[in-house]
N, C-alpha and C positions, 0 to 999 in steps of 0.2 A: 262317520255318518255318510251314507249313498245318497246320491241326487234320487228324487221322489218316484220319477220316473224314467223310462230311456228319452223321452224327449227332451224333458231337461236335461240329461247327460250328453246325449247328442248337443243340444245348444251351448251348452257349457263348453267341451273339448273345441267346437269352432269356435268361440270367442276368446277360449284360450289362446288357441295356434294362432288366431290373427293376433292380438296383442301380441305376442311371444314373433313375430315373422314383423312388427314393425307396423302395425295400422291403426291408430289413434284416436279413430274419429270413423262412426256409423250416423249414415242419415237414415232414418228409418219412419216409412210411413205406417199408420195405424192398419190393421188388418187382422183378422182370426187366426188364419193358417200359421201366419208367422209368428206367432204368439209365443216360442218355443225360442227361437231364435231373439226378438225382441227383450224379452225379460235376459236369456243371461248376460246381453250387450249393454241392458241397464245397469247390469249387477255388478259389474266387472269395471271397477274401478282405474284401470288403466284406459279405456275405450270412452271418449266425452260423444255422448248420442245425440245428437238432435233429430227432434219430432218435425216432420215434416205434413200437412194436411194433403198433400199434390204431388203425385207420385214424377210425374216428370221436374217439379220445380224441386223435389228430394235428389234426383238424380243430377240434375244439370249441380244443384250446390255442390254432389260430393266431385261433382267433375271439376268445379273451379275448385274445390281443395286441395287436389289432384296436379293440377295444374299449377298453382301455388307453390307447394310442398316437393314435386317430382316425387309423392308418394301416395300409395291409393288411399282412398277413403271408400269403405262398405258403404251401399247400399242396397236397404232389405223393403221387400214389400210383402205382400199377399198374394192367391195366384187370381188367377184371369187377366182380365183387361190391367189390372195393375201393372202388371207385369211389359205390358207394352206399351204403356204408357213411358217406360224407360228407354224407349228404343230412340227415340233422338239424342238424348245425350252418349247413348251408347256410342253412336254412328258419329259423334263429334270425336269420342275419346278417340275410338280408330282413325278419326281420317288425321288426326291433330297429335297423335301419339301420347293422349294423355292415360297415365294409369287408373282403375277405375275397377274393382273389385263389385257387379253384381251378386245379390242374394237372392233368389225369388223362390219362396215357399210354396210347392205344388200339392195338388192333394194325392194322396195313393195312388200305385199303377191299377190297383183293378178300376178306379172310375174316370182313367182316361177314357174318350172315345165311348164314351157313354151314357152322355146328355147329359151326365149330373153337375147341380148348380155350380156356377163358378168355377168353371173345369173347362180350359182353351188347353190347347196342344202347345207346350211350352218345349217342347223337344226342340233343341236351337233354334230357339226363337228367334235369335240376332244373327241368325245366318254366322256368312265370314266376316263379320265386324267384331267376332271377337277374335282375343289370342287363345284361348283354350276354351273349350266346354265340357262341363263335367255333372251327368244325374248322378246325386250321388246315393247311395242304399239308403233303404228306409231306417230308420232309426232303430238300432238291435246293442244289447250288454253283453257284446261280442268282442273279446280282443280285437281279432284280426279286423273285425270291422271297424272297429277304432281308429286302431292303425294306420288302417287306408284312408279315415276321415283325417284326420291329422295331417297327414302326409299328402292328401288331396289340399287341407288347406293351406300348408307352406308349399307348395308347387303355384297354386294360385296366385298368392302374393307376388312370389318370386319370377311369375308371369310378366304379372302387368307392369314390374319394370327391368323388365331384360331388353334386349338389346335393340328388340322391338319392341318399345311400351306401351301400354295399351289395355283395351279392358277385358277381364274374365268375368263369366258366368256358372256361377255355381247354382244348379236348380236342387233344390233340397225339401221333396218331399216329406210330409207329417201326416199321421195318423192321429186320430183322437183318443185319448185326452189330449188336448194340446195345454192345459195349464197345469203348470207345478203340483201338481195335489199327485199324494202315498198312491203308490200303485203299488201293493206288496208280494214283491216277488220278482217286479219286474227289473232292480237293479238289482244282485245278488251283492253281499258283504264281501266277498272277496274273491272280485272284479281284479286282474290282471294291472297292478299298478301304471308300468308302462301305459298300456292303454288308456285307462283311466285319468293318472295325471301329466303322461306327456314326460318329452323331457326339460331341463331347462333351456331357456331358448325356445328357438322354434326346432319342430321336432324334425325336420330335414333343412339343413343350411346348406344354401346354394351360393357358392362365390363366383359371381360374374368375370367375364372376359372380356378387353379391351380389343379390337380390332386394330394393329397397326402397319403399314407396309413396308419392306423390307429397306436397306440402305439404299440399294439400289433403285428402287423408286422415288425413295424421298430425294437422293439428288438430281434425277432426269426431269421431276414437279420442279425444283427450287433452282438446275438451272436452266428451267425456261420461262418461270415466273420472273427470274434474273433477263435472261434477253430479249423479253416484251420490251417494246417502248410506248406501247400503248396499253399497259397490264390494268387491271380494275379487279376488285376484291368485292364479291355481294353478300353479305348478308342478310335471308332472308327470314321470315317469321321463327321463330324455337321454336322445334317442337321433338321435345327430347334433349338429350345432350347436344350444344354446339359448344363452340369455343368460348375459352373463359375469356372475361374482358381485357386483361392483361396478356394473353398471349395471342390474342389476335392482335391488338394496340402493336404488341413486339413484332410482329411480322411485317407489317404495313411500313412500322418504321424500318426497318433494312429492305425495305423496296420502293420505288416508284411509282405505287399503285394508292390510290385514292379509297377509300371504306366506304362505298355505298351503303347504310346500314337502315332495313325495315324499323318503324316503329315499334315493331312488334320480337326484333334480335336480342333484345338484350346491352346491344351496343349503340344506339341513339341518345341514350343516357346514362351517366353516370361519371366518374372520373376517368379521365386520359383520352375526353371527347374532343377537348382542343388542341391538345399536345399530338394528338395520331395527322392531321382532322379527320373528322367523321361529318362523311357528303347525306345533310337529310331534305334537300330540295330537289332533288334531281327528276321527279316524276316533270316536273315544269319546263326544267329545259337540256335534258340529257339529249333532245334529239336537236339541239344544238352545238354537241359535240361531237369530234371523228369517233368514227368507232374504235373499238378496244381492238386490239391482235392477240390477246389472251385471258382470261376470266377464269378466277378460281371462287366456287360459288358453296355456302352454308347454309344449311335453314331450309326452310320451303322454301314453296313459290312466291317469288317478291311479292309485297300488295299492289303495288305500282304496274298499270298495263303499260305504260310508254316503257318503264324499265322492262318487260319481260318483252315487250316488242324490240325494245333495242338488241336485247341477246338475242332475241330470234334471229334478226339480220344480221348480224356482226358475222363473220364471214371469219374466223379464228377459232383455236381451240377454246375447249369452254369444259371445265374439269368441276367435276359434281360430285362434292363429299359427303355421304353420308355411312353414319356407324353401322346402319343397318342394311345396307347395302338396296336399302329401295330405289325405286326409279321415281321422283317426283322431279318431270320437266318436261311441261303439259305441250311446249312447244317443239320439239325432234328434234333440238340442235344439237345440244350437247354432246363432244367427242368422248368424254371421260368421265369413268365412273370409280371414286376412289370409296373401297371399304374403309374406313378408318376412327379411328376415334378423335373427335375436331381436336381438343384441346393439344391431346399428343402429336397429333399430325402438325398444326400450327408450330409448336414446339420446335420439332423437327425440321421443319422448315428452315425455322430463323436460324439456328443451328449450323446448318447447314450451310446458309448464306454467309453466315459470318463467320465461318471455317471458310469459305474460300475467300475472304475480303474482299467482294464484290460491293461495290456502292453506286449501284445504278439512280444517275440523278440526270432526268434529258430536261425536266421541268412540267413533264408531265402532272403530277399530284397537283403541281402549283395551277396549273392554269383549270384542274377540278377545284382549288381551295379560291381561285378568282372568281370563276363563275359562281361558285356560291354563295360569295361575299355579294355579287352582287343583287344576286336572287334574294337574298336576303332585305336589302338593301329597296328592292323593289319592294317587294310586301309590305315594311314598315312603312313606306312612303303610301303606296295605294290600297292598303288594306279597309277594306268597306268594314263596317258593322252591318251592313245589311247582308253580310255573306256569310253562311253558318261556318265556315273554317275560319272564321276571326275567333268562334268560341273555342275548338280545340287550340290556335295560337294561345291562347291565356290562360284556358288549361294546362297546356305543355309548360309557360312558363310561372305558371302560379301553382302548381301542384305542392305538397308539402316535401322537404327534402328530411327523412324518408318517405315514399307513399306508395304504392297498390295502384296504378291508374287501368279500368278496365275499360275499351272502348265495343262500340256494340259494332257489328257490321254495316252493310249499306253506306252509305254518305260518310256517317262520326271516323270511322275507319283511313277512309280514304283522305278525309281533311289533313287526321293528326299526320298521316303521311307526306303532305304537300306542301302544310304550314305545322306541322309539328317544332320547331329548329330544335337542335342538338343541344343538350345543354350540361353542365358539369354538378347533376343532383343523381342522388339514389330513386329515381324513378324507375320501379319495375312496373313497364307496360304490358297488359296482355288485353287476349281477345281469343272468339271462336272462330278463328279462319280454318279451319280442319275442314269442315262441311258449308259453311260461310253464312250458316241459317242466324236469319231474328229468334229464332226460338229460345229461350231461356237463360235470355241475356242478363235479366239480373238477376237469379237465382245464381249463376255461374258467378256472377262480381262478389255475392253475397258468401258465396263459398270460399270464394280466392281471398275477400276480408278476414273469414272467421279466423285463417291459414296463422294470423301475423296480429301484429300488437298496430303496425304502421297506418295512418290513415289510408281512409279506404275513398277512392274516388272513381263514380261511374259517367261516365257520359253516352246518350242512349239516341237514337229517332224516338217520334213518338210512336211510331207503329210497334218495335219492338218494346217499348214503355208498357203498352197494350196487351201485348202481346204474353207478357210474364208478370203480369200484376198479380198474381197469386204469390208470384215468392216474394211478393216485399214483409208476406207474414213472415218470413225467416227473422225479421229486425230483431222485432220483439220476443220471439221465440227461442235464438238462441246466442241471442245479446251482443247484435251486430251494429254500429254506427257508419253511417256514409255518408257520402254528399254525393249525389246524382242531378244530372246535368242532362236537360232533356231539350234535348233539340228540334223543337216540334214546326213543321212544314206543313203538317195538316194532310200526309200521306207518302204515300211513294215518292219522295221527290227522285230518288235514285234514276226514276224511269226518264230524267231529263236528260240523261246523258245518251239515251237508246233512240233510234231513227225512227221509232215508233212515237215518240212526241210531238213529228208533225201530221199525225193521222187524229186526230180529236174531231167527232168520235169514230174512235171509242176509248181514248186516249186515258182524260180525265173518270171516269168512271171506272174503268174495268181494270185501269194499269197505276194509273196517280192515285186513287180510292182515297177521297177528302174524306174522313170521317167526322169532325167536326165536334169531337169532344173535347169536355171541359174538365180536365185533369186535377183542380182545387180539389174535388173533395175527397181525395185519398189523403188528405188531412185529418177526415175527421175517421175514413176509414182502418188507415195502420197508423194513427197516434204517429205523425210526424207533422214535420214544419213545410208549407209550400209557399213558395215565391214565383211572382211572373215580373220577370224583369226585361229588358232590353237587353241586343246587344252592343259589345262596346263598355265603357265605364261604369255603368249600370249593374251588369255582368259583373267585371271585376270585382268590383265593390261587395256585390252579394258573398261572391265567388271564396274572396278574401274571408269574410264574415262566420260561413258556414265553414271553411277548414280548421280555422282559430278558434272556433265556440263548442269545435265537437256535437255532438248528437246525427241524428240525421234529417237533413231538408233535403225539399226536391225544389231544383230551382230551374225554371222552364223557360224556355228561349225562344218568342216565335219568327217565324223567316217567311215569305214566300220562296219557296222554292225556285221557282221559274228565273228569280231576280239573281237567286245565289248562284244557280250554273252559272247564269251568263257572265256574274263575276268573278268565278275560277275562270271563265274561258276569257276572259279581258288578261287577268296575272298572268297566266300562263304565258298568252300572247308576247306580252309586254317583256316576258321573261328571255324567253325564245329568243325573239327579236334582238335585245340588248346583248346578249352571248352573244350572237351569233356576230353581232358588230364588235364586239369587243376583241373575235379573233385573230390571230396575228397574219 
């Protein structure tokens, strides 16, 4: 039996390759054009769809999948404005290196560029925010055109996560009929198998290459991270492959060197947090300690500005690993730029160190695991409820061990960093710091939930709450549970940290933008539970409630803002201060 028409046969052999190439999951918005593509991704029983109404809250989801997973998730719309409607999660997946497989059904080349309905110029749309772009031929019962479609679709996949991962855009024009109905003649009975069904697998398998550097290098890195006496190890946001938890843990311990680790690394949580240690206060009082004489650094750019301000000055070399050989180090210090692949590199390292029997011990690590005892120590003691980083402290330490925690940008970001402390659960944290936008903040947690069985936990501003209330349709639609944590200040508090706060006005209006919404009734709106509680035991208490009973509540926290800066700027203070007298 032939598929009905070549548009079905066309939609069919791409939904094959992607299944067949490893992609499991399409978010796809409603639309005509794509109507070809939509149905055979319904039909294809290895591919789980979800229907999305909001073509960017479809896109940011399949980006947190993406991000979850480290494998892509489709997503398909319609052409016109739909189509660009995609272009902020796009510009997250590149700047954040998430993988991210765009669909966008165009109509024929003859009615580009020529007024006709729903017809924008989709010719790389996304610019260079992707890793490939590819129009691909109009839909023909053509081997060789087959062929290329196949082989366009495993090159795709095998795109978005190479060595630089990241999103593709495939534009795939239709012609009408666009639904399944007998077109006779137009699939021929005996259609070029190959072409037709593919091989098994995907129809071009691509085997990746590790980046790593020769012996010679790895012992001139290992013995000068050996004769630092003031070495520090950063690890900054994931985005891509870094090092696994265990062989970073191994490195640190045959050195001297202290684990500064983002919220957002992968290594703030989980097992062999207390046994390395792993430093997560140091935004507060790192500029209460000497500088470093050497820094080998992971990840992006810290979240933490006193940490990226500190490398800035640090007056040492300063060695910057990435697989892909990008430059992300917004600040020009950096002497060294290792090609490599973290895990094996780290590896190597330790290796290395401990083939020569080097056991550099000056007391440095310790006098990083002091000051963060007592940083610690500070907080429990003067930690306000009136300050919105008392909610991430209770998140960080109430999360469920397993859990999903996603935090939004602006403020929530920066807290878990400050007062997140380290702790020894399976807590995988992420976040959008690629582009560092509010925009589709929870559609992205919502995606990164569907990823896993694990509880799923968001903590939000209320701007960006606002901002993406069209994806909390995802709940119900494709049978998502959360507990979302909304930190509401009643605008921009972010802007209290900027010298433009004592200029009011125009301050309050144009920069703090109080909206003054009442967030209750997206209760009756997406059929969930909402709670306005305090912060402090109140909080907890809820906090506790909503992880243990499952479903999804939104449980909303309000703060003055103005009150909460000034009480990060007192801990801090307090923190600073006490280091800095503690030194020998």
């Amino acid at each position: 039996m032939t598929d009905p028409n070549r548009n079905a046969l066309w939609g069919r052999a791409l939904a094959e390759e992607l299944a067949a190439a490893g992609v499991d999951g399409a978010c796809v918005a409603p639309g005509s054009r794509s109507t070809p593509m939509t149905v055979a991704l319904a039909d294809h029983d290895g591919i789980d769809v979800c229907s999305h109404l909001d073509e960017r809250s479809a896109a940011f989801f399949a980006l947190g999948r993406g991000r979850r997973t480290g494998r892509p998730t489709a997503v398909v719309c319609t052409s016109g404005t739909a189509a660009a409607n995609f272009h902020p999660a796009v510009i997250e997946a590149d700047q954040a290196r998430v993988p991210l497989l765009v669909l966008t059904a165009d109509r024929p080349p003859e009615l580009r560029d020529s007024g006709a309905n729903q017809t924008v110029d989709q010719e790389k749309l996304y610019g260079d925010a992707v890793r490939w772009y590819r129009d691909l031929p109009e839909p023909e019962a053509d081997p060789r055109k087959l062929r290329r479609l196949r082989t366009d679709v495993a090159r795709a996949v095998a795109t978005t996560t190479g060595s630089l991962p990241g999103p593709v855009h495939l534009n795939v024009p239709f012609r009408k009929p666009l639904e399944p109905v007998d077109v006779p003649g137009d699939v021929p009975d005996d259609l070029d198998p190959l072409a037709s069904k593919g091989r098994p697998g995907p129809f071009v398998e691509t085997t990746p290459g590790q980046p790593v550097p020769d012996s010679a290098a790895i012992a001139t890195l290992a013995d000068a991270l050996v004769a630092a006496t003031r070495p520090l190890i950063v690890a900054g946001p994931a985005d891509g492959p870094t090092p696994s938890r265990d062989a970073l843990a191994d490195l640190v311990a045959v050195t001297d060197a202290p684990l500064l680790a983002d919220p957002l690394s992968g290594h703030r949580f989980g097992h062999r947090v207390t046994e390395v240690p792993v430093c997560g206060g140091y935004d507060a009082y790192i500029s209460g300690l000497p500088d470093p004489d050497f820094v080998l650094r992971f990840g992006a750019s810290p979240t933490s500005k006193p940490l990226r301000h500190a490398l800035r000055d640090a007056d040492c070399r300063q060695v910057v690993v990435d697989p892909a050989g990008g430059w992300r180090e917004a600040e020009f210090t950096a002497t060294d730029l290792v090609v490599a692949d973290s895990t094996r590199l780290t590896q190597n390292l330790t290796a290395r160190i401990e083939d020569t029997g080097a056991s550099p011990e000056n007391g440095w690590r310790d006098r990083w695991a002091a000051a963060e005892r007592r940083y610690w120590d500070i907080v429990d003691a003067d930690r306000s409820a009136a300050m919105e980083g008392s909610v991430l402290a209770d998140v960080a330490a109430l999360s469920p061990d397993p859990s999903t925690l996603f935090v939004s940008n602006s403020m929530p970001v920066r807290d878990l960093d400050r007062f997140g402390r380290p702790r020894d659960a399976d807590v995988t944290v992420l976040g959008n710091r690629g582009a560092s936008g509010i925009d589709g903040i929870i559609s992205t947690a919502l995606g990164a939930g569907s990823a896993t069985d694990d509880p799923l936990v968001l903590v939000t501003g209320d701007l960006a709450f606002y901002h993406d209330m069209n994806g909390l349709l995802a709940l119900e639609r494709c049978g998502i549970d959360a507990t979302i944590v909304v930190v509401n200040n009643d605008g921009g508090g972010i802007f209290h940290m900027l010298p433009i706060e004592g200029y009011d006005p125009p301050f309050t209006e144009q920069f703090k933008t109080p909206h003054g919404l009442d967030f209750a009734p997206t209760t009756d709106l997406y059929d969930l539970d909402f709670e306005r509680v305090e912060a402090g035991e109140p909080f907890r208490k809820a906090f506790r409630g909503a992880v243990e009973n499952g479903g999804t509540q939104v449980i909303e926290v309000p703060f003055d803002s103005r009150e909460s800066h000034r009480l990060r700027e007192a801990i801090t203070d307090r923190a600073r201060d006490a280091i800095r007298s503690d030194a020998p």
